[in-house]
LOLORO-5823 format. One record per residue: x, y, z of N, C-alpha, C, O in turn; residue in three letters; residue number from 1. Coordinates in nm, 3 decimals. Each point is the difference from the previous one (the first is absolute). Layout:
n_east=X, n_north=Y, n_up=Z, ca_east=X, ca_north=Y, ca_up=Z, c_east=X, c_north=Y, c_up=Z, o_east=X, o_north=Y, o_up=Z, residu=Ala, num=NUM
...
***
This chain:
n_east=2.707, n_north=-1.690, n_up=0.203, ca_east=0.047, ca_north=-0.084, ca_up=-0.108, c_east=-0.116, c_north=-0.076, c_up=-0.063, o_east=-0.025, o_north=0.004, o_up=-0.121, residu=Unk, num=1
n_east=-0.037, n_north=-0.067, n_up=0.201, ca_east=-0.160, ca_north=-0.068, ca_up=-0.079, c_east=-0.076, c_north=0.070, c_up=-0.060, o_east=-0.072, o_north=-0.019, o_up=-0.097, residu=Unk, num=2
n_east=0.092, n_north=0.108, n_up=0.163, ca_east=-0.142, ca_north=0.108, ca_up=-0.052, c_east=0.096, c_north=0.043, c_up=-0.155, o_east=-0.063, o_north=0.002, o_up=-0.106, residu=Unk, num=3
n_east=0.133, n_north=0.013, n_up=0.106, ca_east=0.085, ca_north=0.030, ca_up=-0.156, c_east=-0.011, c_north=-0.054, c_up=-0.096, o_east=-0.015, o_north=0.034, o_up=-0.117, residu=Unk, num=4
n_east=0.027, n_north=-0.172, n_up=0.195, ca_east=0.021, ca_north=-0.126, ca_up=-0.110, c_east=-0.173, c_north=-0.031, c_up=-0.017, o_east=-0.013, o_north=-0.085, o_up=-0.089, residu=Unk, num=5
n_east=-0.120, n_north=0.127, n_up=0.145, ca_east=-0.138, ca_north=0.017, ca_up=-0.039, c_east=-0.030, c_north=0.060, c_up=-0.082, o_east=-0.077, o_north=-0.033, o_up=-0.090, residu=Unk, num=6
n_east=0.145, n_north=0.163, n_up=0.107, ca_east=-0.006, ca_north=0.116, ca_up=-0.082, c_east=0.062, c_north=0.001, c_up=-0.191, o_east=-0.038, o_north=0.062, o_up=-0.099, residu=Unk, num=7
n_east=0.114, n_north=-0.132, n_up=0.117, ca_east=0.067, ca_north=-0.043, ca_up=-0.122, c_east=-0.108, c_north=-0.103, c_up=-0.127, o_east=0.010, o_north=-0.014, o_up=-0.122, residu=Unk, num=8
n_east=-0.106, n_north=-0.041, n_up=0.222, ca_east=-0.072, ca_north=-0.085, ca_up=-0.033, c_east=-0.137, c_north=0.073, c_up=-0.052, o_east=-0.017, o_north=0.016, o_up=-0.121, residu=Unk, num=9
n_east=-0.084, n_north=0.029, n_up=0.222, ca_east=-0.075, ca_north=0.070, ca_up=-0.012, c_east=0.004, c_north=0.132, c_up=0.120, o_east=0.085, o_north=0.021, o_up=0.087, residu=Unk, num=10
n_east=-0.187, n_north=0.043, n_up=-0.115, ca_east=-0.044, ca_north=0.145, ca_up=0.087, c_east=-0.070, c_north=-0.112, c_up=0.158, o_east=-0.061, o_north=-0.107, o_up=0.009, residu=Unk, num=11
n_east=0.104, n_north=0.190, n_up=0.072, ca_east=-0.021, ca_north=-0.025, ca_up=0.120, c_east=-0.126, c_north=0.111, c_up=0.059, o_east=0.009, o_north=0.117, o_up=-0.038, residu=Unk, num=12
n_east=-0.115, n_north=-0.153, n_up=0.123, ca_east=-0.077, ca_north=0.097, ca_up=0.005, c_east=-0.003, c_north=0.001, c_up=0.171, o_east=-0.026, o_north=-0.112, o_up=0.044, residu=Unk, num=13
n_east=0.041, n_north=0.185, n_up=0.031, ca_east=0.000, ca_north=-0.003, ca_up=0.145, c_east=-0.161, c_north=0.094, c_up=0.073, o_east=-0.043, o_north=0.111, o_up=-0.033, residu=Unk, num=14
n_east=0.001, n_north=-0.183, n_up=0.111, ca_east=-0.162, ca_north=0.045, ca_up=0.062, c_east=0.018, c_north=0.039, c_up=0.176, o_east=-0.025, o_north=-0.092, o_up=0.078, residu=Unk, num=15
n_east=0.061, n_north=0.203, n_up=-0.030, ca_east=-0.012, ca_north=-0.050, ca_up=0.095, c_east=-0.114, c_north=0.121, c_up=0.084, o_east=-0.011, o_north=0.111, o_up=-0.052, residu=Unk, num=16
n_east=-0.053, n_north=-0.136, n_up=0.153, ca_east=-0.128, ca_north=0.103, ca_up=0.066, c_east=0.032, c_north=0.035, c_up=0.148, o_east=0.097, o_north=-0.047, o_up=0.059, residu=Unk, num=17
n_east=-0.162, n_north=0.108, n_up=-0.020, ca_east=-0.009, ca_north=0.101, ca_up=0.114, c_east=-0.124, c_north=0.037, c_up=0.062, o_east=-0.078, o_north=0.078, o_up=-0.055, residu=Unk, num=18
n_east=0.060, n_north=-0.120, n_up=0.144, ca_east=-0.117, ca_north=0.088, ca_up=0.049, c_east=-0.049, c_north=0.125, c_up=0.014, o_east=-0.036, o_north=-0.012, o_up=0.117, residu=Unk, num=19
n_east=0.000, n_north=0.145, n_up=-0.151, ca_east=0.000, ca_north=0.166, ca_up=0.025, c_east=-0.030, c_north=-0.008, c_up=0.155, o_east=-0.073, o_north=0.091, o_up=0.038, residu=Unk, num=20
n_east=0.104, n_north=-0.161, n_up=0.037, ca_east=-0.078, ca_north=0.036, ca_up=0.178, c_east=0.052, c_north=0.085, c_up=0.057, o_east=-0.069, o_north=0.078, o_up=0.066, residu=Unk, num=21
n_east=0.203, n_north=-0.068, n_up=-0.071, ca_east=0.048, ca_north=0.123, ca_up=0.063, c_east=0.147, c_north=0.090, c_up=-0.060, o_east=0.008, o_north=0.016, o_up=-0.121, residu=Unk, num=22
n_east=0.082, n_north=0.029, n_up=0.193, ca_east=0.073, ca_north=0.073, ca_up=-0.061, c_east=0.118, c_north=-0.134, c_up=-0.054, o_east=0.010, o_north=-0.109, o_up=0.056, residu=Unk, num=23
n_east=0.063, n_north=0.150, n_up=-0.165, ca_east=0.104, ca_north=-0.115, ca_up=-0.018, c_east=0.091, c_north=0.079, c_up=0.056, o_east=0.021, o_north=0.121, o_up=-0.013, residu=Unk, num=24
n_east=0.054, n_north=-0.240, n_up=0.105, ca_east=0.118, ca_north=0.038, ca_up=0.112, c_east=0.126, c_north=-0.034, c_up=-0.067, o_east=-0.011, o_north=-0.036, o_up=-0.118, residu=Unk, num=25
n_east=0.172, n_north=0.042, n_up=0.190, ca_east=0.103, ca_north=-0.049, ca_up=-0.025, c_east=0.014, c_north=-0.154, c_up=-0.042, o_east=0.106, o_north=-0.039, o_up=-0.049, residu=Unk, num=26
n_east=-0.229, n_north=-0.060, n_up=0.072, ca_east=0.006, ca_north=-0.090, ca_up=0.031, c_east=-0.021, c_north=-0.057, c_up=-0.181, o_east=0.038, o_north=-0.104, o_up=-0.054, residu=Unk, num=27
n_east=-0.097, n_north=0.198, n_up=0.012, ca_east=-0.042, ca_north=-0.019, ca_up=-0.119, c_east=0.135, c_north=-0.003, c_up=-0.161, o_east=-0.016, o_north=-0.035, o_up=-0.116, residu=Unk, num=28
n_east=0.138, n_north=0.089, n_up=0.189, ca_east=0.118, ca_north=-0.021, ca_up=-0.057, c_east=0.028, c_north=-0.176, c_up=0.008, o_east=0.066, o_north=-0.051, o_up=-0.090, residu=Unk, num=29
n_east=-0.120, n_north=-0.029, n_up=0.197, ca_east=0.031, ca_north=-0.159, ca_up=-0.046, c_east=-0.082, c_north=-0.006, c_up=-0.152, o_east=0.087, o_north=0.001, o_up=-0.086, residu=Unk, num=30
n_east=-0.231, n_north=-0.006, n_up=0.020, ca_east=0.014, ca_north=-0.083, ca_up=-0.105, c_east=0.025, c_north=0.118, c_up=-0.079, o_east=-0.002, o_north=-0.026, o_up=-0.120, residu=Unk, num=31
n_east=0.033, n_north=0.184, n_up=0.156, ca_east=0.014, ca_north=0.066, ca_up=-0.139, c_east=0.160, c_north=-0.017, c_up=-0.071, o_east=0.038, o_north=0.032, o_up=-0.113, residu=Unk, num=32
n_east=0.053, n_north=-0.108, n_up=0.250, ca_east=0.154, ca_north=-0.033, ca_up=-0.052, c_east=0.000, c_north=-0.116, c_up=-0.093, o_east=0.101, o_north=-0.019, o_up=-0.068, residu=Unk, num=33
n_east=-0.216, n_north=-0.069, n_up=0.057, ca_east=-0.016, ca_north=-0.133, ca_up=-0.084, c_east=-0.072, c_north=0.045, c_up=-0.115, o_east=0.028, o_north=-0.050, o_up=-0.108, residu=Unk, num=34
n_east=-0.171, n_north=0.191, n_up=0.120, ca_east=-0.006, ca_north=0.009, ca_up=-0.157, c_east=0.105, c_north=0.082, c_up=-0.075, o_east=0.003, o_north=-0.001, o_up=-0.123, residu=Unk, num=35
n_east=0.092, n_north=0.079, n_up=0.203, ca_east=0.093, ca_north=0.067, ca_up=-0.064, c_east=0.100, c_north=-0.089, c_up=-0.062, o_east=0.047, o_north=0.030, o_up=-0.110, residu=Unk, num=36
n_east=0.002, n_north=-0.175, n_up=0.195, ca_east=0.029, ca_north=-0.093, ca_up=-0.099, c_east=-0.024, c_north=-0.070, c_up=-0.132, o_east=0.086, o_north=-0.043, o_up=-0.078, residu=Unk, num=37
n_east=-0.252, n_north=0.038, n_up=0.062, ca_east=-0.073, ca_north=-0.018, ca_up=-0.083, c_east=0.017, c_north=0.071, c_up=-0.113, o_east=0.031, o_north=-0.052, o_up=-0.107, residu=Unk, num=38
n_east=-0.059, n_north=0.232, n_up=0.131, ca_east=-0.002, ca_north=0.102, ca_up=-0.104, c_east=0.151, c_north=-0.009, c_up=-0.006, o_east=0.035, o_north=-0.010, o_up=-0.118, residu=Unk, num=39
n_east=0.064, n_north=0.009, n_up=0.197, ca_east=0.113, ca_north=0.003, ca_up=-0.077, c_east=0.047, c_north=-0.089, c_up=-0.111, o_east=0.076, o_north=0.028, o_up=-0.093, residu=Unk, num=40
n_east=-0.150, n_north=-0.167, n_up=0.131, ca_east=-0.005, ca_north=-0.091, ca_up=-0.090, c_east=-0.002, c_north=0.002, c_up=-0.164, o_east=0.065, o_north=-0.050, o_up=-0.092, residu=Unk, num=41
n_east=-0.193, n_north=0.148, n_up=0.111, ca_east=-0.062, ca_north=0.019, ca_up=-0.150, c_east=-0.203, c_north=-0.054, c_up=0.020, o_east=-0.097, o_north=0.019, o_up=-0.073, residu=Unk, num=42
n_east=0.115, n_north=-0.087, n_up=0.204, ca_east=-0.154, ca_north=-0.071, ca_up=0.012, c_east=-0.094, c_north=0.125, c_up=-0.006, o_east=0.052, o_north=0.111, o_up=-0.002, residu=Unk, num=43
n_east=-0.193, n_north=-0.124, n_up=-0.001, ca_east=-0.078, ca_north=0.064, ca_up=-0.020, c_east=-0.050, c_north=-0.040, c_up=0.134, o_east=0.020, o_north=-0.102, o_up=0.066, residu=Unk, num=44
n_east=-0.090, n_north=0.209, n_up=-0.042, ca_east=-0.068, ca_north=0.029, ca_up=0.173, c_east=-0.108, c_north=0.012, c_up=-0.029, o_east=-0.043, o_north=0.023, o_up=-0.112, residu=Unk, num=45
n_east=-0.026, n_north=-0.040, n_up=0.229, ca_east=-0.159, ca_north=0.046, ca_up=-0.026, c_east=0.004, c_north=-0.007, c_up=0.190, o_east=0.039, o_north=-0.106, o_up=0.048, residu=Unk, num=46
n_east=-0.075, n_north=0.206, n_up=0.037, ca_east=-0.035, ca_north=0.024, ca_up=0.103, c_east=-0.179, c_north=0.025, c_up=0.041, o_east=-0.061, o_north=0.107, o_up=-0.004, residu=Unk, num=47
n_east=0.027, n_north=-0.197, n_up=0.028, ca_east=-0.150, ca_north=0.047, ca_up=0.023, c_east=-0.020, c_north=0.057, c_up=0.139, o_east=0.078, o_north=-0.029, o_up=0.091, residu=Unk, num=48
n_east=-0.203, n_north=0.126, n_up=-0.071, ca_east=-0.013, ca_north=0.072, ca_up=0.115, c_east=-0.150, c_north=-0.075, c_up=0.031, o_east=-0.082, o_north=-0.007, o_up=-0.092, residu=Unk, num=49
n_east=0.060, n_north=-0.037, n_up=0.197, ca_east=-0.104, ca_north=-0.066, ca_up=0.064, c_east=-0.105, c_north=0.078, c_up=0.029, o_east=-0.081, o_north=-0.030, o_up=0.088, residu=Unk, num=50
n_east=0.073, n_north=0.123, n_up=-0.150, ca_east=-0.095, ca_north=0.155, ca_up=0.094, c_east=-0.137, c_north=-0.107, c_up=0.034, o_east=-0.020, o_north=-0.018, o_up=0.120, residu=Unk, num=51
n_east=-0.049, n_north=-0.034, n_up=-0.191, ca_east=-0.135, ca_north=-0.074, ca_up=0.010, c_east=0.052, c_north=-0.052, c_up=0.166, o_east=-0.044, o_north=0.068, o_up=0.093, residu=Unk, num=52
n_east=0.137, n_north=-0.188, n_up=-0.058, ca_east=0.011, ca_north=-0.060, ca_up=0.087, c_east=0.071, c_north=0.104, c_up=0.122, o_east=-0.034, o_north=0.015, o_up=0.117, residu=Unk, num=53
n_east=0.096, n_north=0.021, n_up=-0.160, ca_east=0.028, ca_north=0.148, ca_up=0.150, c_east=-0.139, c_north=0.065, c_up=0.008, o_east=-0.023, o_north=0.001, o_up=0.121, residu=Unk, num=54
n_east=-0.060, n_north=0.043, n_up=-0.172, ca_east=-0.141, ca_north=0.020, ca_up=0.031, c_east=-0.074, c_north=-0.120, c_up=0.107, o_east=-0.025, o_north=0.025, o_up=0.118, residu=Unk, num=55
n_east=-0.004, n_north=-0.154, n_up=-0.183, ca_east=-0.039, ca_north=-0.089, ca_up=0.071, c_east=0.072, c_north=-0.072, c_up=0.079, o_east=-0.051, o_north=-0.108, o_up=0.030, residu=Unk, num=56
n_east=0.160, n_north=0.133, n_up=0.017, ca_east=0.066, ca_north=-0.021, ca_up=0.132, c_east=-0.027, c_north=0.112, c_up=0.094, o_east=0.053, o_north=0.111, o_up=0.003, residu=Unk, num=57
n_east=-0.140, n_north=-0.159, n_up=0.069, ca_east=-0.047, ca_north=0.071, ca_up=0.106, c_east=-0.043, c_north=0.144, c_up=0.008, o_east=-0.010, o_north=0.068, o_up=0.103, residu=Unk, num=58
n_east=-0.013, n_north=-0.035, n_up=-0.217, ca_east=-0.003, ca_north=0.169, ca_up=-0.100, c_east=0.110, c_north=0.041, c_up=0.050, o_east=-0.014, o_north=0.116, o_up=0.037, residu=Unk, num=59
n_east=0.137, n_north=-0.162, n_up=-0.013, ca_east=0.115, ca_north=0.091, ca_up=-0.005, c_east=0.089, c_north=0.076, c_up=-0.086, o_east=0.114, o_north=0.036, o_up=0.030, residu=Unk, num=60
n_east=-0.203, n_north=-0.002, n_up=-0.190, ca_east=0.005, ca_north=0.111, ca_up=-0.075, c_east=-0.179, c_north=0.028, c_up=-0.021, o_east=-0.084, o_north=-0.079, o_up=-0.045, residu=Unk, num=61
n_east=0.068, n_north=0.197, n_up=0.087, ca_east=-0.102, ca_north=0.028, ca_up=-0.028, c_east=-0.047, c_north=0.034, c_up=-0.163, o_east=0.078, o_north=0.067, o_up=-0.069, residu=Unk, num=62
n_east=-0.168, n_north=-0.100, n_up=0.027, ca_east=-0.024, ca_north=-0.037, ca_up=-0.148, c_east=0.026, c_north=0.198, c_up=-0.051, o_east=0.054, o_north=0.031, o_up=-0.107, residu=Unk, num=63
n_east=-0.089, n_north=0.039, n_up=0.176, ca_east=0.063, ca_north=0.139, ca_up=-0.046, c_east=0.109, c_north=0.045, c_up=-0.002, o_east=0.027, o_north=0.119, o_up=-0.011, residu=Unk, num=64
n_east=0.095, n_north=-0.267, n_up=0.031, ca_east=0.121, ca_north=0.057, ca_up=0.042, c_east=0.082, c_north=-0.105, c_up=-0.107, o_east=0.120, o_north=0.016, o_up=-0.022, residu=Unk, num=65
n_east=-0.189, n_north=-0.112, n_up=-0.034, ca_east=0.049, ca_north=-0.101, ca_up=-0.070, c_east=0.065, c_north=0.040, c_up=-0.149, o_east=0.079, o_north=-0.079, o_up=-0.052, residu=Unk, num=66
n_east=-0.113, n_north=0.196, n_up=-0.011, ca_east=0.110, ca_north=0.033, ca_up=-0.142, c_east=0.085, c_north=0.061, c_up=0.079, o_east=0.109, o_north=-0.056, o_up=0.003, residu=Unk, num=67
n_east=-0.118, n_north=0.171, n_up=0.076, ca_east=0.121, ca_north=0.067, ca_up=0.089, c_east=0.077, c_north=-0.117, c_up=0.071, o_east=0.086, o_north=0.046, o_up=0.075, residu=Unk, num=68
n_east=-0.089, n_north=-0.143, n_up=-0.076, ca_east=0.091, ca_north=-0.073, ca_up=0.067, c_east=0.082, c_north=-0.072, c_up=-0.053, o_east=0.112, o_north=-0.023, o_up=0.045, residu=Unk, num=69
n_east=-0.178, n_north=-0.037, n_up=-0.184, ca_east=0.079, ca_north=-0.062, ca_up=-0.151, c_east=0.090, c_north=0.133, c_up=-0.041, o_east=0.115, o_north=0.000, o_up=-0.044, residu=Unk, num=70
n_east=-0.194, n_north=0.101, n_up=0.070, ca_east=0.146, ca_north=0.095, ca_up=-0.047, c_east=0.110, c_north=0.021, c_up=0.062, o_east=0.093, o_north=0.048, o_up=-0.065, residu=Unk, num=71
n_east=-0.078, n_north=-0.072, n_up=0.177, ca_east=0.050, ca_north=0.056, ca_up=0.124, c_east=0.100, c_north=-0.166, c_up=-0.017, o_east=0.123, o_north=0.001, o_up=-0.007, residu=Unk, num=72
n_east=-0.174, n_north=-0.082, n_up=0.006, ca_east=0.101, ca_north=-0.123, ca_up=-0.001, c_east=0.051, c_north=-0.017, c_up=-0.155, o_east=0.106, o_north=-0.054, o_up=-0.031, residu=Unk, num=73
n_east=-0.151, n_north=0.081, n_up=-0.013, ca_east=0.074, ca_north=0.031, ca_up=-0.202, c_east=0.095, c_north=0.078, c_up=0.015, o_east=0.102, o_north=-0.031, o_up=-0.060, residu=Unk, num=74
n_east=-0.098, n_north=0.179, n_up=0.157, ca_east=0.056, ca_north=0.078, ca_up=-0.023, c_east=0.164, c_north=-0.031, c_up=0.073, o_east=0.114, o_north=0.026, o_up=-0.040, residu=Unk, num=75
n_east=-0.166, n_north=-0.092, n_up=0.160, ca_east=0.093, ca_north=-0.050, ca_up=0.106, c_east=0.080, c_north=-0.105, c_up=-0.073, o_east=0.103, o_north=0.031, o_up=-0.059, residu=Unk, num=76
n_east=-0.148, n_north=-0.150, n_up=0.063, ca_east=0.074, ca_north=-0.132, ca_up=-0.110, c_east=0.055, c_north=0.055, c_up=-0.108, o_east=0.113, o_north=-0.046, o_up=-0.015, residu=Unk, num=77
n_east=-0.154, n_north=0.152, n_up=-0.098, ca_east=0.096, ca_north=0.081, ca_up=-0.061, c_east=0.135, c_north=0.001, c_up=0.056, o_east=0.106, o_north=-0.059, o_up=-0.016, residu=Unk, num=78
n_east=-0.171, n_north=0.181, n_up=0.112, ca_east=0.148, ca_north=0.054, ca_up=0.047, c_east=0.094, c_north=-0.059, c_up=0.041, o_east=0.109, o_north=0.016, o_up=-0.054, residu=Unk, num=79
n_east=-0.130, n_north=-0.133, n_up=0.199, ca_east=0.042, ca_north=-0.107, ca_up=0.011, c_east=0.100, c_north=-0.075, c_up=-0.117, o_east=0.110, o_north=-0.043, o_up=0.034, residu=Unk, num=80
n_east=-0.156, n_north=0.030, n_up=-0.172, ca_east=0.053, ca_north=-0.046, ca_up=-0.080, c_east=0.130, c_north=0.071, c_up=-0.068, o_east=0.110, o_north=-0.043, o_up=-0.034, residu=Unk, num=81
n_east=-0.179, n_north=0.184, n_up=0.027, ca_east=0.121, ca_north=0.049, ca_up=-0.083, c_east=0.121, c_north=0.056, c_up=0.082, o_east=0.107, o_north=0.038, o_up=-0.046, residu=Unk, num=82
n_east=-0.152, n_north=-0.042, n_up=0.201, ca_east=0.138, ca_north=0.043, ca_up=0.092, c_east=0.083, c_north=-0.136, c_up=-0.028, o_east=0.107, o_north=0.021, o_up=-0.056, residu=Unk, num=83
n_east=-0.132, n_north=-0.137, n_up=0.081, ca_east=0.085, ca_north=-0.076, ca_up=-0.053, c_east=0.069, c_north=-0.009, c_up=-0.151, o_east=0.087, o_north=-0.083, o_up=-0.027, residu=Unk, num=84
n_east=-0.126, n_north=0.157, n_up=-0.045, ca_east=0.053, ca_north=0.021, ca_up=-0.140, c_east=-0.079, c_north=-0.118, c_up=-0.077, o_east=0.044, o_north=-0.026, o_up=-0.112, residu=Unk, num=85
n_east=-0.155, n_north=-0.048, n_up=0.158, ca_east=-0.049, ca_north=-0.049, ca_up=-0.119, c_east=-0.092, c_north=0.086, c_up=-0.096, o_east=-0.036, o_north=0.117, o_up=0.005, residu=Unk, num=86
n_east=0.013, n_north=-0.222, n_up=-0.095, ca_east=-0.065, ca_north=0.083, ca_up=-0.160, c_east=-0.162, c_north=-0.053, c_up=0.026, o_east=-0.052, o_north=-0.084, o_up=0.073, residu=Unk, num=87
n_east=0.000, n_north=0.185, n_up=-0.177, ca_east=-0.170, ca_north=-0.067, ca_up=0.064, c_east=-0.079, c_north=0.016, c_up=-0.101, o_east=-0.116, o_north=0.038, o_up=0.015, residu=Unk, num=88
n_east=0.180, n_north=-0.068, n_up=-0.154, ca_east=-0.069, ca_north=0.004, ca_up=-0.134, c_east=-0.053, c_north=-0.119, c_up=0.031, o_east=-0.113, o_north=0.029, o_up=-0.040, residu=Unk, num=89
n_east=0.097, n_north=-0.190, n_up=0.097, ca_east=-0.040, ca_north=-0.097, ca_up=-0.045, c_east=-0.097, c_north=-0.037, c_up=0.137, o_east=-0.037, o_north=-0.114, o_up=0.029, residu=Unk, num=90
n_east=0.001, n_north=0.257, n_up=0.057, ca_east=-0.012, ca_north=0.014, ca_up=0.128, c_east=-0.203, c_north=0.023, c_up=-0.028, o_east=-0.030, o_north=0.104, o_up=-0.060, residu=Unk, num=91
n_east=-0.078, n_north=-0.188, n_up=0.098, ca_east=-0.121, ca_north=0.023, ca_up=-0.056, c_east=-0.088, c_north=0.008, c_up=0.161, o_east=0.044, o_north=-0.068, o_up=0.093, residu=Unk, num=92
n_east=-0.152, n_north=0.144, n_up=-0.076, ca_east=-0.050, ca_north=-0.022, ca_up=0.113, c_east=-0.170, c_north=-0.023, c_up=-0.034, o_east=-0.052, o_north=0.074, o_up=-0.082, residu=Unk, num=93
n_east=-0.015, n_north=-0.162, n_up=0.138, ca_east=-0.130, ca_north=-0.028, ca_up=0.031, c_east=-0.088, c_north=-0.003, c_up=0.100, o_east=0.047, o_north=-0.052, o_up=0.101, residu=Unk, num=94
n_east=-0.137, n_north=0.083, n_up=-0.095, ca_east=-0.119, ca_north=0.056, ca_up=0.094, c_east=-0.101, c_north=-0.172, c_up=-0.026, o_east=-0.041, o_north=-0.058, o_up=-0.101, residu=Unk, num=95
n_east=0.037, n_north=0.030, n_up=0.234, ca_east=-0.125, ca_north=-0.090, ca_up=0.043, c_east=-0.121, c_north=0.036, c_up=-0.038, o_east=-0.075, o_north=-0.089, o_up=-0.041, residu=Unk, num=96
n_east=0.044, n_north=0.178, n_up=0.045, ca_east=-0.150, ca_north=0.062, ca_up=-0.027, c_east=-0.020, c_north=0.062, c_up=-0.168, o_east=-0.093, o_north=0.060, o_up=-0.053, residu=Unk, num=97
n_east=0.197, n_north=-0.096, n_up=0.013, ca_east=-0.026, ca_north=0.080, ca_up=-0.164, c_east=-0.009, c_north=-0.163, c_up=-0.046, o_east=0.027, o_north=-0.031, o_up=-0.117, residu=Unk, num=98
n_east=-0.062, n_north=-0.061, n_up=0.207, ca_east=-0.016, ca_north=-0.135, ca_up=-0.100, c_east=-0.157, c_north=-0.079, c_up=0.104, o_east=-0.108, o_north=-0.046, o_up=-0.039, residu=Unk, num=99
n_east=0.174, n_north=0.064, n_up=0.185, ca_east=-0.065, ca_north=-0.092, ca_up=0.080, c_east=-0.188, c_north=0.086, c_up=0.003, o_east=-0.109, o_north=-0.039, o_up=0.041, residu=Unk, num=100
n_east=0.126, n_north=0.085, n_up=-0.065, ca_east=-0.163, ca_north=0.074, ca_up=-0.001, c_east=-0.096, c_north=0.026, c_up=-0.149, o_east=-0.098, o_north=0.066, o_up=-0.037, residu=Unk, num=101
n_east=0.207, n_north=-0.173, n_up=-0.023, ca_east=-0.108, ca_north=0.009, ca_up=-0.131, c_east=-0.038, c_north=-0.124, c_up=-0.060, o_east=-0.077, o_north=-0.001, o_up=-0.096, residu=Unk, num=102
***
């Protein structure tokens, strides 16, 4: 209901990130049931992927494994999304390293 009555007002923009460290589990349905609230909303998403910081956590993505792993969790959080029947036109994803290294 708030989020409606925001929305009526102005565009709502939602940010939320992830680390790439390892595989995304079942566990990962807790915040994708809150951005599916969001996109059902009408809000705009933006999911960032941490690849830079899953690298420098303990190299637990190895830097040759770091675009294969943004894909691999893009591809997953997708899917994730649309088995629940949400929509993912307002659905945006960002890379740590297409900003943090320049």
């Amino acid at each position: 209901e708030r989020l409606k009555e925001i929305l009526k007002e102005r565009e709502l923009k939602v940010y939320w990130g992830t680390a790439t460290t390892g595989k995304p589990h079942v566990a990962y349905f807790v915040p994708m049931s809150k951005i599916a609230d969001f996109l059902k909303a009408g809000c705009e998403v933006t999911i960032l992927f941490a690849d830079l910081h899953a690298y420098l956590d303990n190299m637990k993505a190895p830097w040759e494994l770091l675009e294969l792993r943004v894909q691999y969790y893009e591809q997953i959080i997708k899917a994730m999304l649309e088995s629940i029947g949400v929509p993912l036109d307002k659905l945006k994803f960002v890379k740590g390293t297409d900003y943090q290294l320049s």
